[in-house]
C-alpha positions as CSV (number, residue, x, y, z in Angstrom):
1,X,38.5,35.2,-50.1
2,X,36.3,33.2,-48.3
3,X,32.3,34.7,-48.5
4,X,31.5,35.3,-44.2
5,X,27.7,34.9,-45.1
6,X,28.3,31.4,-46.6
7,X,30.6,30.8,-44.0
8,X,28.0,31.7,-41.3
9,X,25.0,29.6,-43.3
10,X,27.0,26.7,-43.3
11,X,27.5,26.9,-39.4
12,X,24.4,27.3,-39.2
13,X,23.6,24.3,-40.4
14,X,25.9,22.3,-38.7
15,X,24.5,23.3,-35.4
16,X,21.0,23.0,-36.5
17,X,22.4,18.9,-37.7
18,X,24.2,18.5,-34.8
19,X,20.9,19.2,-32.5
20,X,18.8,17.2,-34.3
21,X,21.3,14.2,-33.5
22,X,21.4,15.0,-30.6
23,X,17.8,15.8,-28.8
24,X,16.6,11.9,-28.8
25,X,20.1,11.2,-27.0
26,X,19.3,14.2,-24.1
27,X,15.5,13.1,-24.0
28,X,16.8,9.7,-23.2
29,X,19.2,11.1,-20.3
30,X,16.6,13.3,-19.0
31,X,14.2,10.1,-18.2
32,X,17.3,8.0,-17.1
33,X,16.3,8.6,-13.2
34,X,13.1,6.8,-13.5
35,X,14.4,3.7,-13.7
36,X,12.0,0.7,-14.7
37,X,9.1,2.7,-16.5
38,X,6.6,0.2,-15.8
39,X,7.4,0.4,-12.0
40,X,6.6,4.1,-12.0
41,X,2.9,3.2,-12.7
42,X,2.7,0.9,-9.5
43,X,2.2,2.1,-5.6
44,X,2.4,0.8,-2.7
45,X,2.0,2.0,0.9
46,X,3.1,0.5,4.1
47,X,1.3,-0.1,7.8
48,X,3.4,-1.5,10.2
49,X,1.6,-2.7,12.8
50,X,4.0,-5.2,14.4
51,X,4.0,-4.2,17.9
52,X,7.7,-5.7,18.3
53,X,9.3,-5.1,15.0
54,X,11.5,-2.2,15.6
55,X,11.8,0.6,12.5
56,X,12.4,-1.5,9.2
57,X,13.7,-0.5,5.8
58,X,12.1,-1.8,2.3
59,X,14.0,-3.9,-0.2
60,X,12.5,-4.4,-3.5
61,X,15.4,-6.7,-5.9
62,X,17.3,-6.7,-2.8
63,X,18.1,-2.5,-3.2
64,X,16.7,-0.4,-0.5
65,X,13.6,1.4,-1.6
66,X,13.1,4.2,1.1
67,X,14.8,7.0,3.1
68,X,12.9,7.2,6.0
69,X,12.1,3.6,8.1
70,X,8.6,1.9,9.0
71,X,7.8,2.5,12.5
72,X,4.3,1.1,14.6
73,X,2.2,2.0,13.8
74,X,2.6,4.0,10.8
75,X,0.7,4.5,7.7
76,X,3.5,5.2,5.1
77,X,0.6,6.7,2.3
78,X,0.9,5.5,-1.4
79,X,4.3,5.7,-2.9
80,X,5.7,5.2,-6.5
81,X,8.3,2.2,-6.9
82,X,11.2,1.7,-8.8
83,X,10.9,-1.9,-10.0
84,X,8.6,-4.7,-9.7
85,X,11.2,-7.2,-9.9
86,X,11.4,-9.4,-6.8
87,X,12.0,-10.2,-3.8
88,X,9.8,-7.8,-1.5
89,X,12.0,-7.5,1.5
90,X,11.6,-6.1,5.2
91,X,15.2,-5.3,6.7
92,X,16.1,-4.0,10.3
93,X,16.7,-0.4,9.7
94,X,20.4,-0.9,11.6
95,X,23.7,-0.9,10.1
96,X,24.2,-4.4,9.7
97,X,20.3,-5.1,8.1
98,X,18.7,-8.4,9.2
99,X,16.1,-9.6,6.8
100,X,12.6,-10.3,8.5
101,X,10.4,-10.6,5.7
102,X,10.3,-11.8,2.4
103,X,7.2,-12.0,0.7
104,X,6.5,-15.0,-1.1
105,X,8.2,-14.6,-4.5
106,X,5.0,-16.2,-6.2
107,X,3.2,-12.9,-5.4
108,X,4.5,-11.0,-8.7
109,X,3.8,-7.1,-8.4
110,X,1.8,-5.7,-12.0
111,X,1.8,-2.5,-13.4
112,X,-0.7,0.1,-13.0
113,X,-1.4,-1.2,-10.0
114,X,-1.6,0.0,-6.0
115,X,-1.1,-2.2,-3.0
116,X,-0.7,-2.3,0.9
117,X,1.7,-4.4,2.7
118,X,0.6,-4.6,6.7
119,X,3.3,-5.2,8.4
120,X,1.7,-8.0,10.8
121,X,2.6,-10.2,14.0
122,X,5.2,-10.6,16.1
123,X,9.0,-10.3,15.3
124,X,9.7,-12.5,18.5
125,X,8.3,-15.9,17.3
126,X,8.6,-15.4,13.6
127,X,4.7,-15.0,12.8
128,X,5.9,-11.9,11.5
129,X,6.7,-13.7,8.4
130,X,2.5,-14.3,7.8
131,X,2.8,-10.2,6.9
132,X,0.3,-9.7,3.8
133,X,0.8,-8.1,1.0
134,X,-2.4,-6.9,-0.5
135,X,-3.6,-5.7,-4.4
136,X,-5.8,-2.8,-3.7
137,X,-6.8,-2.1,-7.3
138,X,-10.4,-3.2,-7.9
139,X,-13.3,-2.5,-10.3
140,X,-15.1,0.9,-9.5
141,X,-18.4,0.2,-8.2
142,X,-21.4,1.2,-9.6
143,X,-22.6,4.9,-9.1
144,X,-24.0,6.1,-5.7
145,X,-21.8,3.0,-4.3
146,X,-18.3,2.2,-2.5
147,X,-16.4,-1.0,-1.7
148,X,-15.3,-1.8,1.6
149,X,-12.5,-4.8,3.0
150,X,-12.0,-6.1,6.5
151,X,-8.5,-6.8,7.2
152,X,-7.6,-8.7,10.8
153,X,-3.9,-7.1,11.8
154,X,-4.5,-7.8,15.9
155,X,-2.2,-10.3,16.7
156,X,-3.6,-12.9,19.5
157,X,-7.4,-12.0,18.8
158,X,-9.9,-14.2,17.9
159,X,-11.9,-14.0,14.8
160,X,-13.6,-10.4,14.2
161,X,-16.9,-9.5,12.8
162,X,-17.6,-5.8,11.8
163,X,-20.6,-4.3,11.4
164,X,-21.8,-1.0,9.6
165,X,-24.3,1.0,11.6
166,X,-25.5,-1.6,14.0
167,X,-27.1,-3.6,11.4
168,X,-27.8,-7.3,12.8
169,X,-26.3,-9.5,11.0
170,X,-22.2,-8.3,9.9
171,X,-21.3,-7.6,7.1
172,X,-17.9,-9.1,7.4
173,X,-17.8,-12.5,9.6
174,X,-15.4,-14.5,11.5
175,X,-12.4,-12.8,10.0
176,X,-9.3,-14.4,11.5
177,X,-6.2,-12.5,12.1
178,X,-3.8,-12.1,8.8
179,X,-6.9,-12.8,7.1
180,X,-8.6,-10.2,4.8
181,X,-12.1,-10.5,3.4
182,X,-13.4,-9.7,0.1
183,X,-14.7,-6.1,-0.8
184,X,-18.3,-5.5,0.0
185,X,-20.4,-2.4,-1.6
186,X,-21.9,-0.3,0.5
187,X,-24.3,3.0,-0.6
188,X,-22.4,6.2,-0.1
189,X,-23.3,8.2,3.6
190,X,-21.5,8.1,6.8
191,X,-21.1,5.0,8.9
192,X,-20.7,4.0,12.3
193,X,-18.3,0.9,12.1
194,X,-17.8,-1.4,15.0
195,X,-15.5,-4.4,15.7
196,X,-17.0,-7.4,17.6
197,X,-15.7,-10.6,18.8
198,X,-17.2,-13.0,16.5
199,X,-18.0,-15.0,19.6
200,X,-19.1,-12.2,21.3
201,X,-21.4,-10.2,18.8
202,X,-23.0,-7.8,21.1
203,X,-19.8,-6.7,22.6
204,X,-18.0,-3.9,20.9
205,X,-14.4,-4.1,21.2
206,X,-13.9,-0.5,19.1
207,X,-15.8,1.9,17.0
208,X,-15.1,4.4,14.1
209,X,-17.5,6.6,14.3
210,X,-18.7,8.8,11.6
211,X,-17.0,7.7,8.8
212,X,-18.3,9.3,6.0
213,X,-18.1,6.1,2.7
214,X,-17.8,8.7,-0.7
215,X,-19.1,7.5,-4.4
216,X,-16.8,5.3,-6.3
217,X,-14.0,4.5,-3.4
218,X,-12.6,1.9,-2.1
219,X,-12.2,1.9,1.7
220,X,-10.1,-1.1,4.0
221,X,-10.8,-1.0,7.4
222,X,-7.8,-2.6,9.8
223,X,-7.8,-3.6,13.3
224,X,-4.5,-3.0,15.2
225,X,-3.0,-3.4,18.7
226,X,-3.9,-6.1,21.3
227,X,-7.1,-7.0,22.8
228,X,-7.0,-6.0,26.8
229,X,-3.8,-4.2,26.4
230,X,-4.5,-0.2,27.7
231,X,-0.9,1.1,26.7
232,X,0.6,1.8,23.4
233,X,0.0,-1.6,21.9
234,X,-3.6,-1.5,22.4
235,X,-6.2,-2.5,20.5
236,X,-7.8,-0.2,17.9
237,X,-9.0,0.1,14.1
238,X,-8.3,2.4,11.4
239,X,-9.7,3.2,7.9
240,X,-7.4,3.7,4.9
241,X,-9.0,5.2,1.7
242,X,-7.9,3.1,-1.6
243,X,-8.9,5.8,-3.6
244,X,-8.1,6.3,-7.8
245,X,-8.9,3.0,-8.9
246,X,-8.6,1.9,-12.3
247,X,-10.8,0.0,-14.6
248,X,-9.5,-3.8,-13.9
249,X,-10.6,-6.3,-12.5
250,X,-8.5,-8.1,-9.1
């Protein structure tokens, strides 16, 4: 007669061996979703500030990225992606998608890493294409300071200079559109900024008042719309905050 207490050890140690096999298997499955891990440690956000473009889809690897489409002039916020394979793709968001932009494959996306693509220019003579892709991971700046880029998204406008609080001389000169300028440090406070015509320095043609600049941030300032237009298309700036940055260098 077989003992039921050594029968029920024995089962008990099958199970206990047959979990042990198995819980680096159902780890693995559990993490399966996430796709490329080194694409889970990269963001990117979207502005689309092309005033013709229509809503757009992104393709990263040629596989559609996002659920809901780009429209003007919207700020899509920092997102995680699922690979940073290539190519970086702008599709019409229609049934039958027509590419727009591709992003120059040279531009390879890195890990731990956050960027901004503006979606810039006009769909209607292809200077859409000139969209820019931007790596908004910089070093932090020392304490008691922020950093602070000028990026020219108006299409037809002349070079822009932008000033902080008045002060005489910009800070950020002669920036021409689809141009973006180098990040300047700034002491923490709040800020008037205003856009000039470089030719036209006394002539503001927007400000963003009170912008309060924080301690170890990084801030991009873009310019949208058309100069002289007074409907939806017209000119203005907005701030985006580039905030969490890591230890490396650009």
């Amino acid at each position: 007669m077989t003992n039921p207490n050594k029968s029920s050890l024995l089962v008990s140690l099958l199970l206990i061996t047959v979990g042990t096999l198995l819980l680096p298997f159902l780890s693995s499955c559990g993490k399966g979703a996430n796709a490329n891990p080194t694409g889970l440690n990269t963001q990117l956000q979207i502005v689309n500030l092309s005033p013709d473009i229509q809503p757009v889809n992104l393709y990263l690897n040629f596989l559609k990225e996002n659920t809901t489409s780009y429209t003007y002039p919207t700020n899509s916020g920092y997102f995680f992606i699922s690979t940073l394979l290539p190519p970086v793709q702008l599709r019409t968001a229609t049934l039958a998608p027509i590419n727009l932009v591709t992003i120059d494959s040279t531009v390879a996306l890195k890990a731990n890493s956050k960027y901004t693509l503006f979606i810039t220019g006009f769909r209607s003579d292809n200077s859409i294409k000139k969209s820019m892709l931007l790596l908004d991971t910089a070093t932090v700046p020392p304490l008691g300071r922020a950093i602070v880029r000028f990026v020219h998204c108006s299409p037809t406008s002349a070079p822009l200079d932008l000033r902080a609080n008045g002060i005489g001389t910009a800070l950020w000169t002669k920036i021409p559109f689809d141009s973006v300028s180098k990040y300047v440090q700034l002491p923490v406070g709040n800020y008037n900024f205003t856009i000039n015509l470089n030719t036209s320095p006394d002539n503001a043609q927007f400000t963003l008042p009170n912008v309060t600049i924080q301690d170890g941030r990084a801030y991009t300032i873009y310019t949208q719309g058309i100069v002289g237009r007074t409907d939806s298309v017209a000119f203005g700036a907005a701030i985006l905050t580039n905030n969490l940055l890591l230890k490396t260098t650009k």
